[in-house]
Structures are given as structure tokens and as C-alpha cells.
C-alpha positions as CSV (number, residue, x, y, z in Angstrom):
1,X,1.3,-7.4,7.8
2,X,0.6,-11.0,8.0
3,X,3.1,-11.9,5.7
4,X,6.7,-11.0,4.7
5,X,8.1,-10.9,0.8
6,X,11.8,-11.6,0.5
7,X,14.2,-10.8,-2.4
8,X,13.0,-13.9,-4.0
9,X,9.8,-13.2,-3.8
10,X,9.8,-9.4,-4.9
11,X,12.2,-10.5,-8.0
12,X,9.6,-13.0,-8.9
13,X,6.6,-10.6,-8.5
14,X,8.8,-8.2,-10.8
15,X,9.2,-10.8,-13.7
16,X,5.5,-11.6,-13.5
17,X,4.8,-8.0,-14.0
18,X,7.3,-7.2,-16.4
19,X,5.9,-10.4,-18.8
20,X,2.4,-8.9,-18.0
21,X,2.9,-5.4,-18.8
22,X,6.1,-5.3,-21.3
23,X,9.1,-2.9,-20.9
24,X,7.0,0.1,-22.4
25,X,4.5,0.2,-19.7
26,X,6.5,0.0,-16.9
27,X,7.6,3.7,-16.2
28,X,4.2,4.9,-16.7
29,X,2.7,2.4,-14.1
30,X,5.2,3.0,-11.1
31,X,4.9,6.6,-11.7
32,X,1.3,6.3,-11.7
33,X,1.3,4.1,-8.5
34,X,3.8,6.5,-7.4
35,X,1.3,9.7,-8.2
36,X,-2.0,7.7,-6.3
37,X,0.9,7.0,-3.1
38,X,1.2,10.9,-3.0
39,X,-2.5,11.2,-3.0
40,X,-3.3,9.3,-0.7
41,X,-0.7,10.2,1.7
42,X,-2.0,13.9,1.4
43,X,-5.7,12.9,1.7
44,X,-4.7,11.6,5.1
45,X,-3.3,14.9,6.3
46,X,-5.5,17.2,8.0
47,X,-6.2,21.3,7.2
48,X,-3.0,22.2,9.6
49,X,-0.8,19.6,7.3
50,X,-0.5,17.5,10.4
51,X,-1.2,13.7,9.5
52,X,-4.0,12.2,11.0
53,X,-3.8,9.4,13.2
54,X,-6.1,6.5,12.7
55,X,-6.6,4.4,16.2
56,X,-9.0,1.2,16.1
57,X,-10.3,0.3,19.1
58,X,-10.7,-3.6,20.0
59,X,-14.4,-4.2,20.5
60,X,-15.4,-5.6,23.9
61,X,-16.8,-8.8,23.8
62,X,-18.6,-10.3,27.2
63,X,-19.1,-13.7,27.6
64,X,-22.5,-14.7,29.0
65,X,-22.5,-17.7,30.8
């Protein structure tokens, strides 16, 4: 991550979410986001319920001179 959040930053992310959404909203959103975490977590497992391991490769470059 090219970037860390601290406590201030989280808390300030929070209030800019809770003045976006309201109070009411907010239980239904973070168990949404929570339900689409699950998802996705279980669409990256593969049929023997073993996760699947994404590697990226670094392409070779050559330099012509």
C-alpha cells in the first residue's frame, strides 16, 4: 500500500461518512461491505477450498543500445 491511514485519518474518514450517509444507513452499509468482503474472499478460493495464490511476475525489459 502506498500509503498509510492513522487514527486521525480513519476518525476523519468516519465523520465524513457518517455526515454523508446519516446514523440510519450506517449498519446496513458495513454489513453490506462486510457481505461483498465475504464474497470476494470466497470467489478467490479454489474447488478444494484452498485459496488461490495470485503471483505477478515483473516484465523483463532489455535495453537496446
Amino acid at each position: 500500500m502506498p500509503f498509510k491511514l492513522g487514527p486521525m485519518e480513519l476518525v476523519i474518514i468516519l465523520v465524513i461518512v457518517f455526515i454523508i450517509f446519516g446514523a440510519g444507513k450506517l449498519p446496513q452499509i458495513f454489513s453490506d461491505t462486510g457481505k461483498a468482503m465475504r464474497n470476494f474472499r470466497e470467489s478467490q478460493k479454489n474447488d478444494d477450498g484452498e485459496e488461490v495464490v495470485v503471483v505477478r511476475r515483473k516484465k523483463k525489459t532489455t535495453k537496446s543500445t
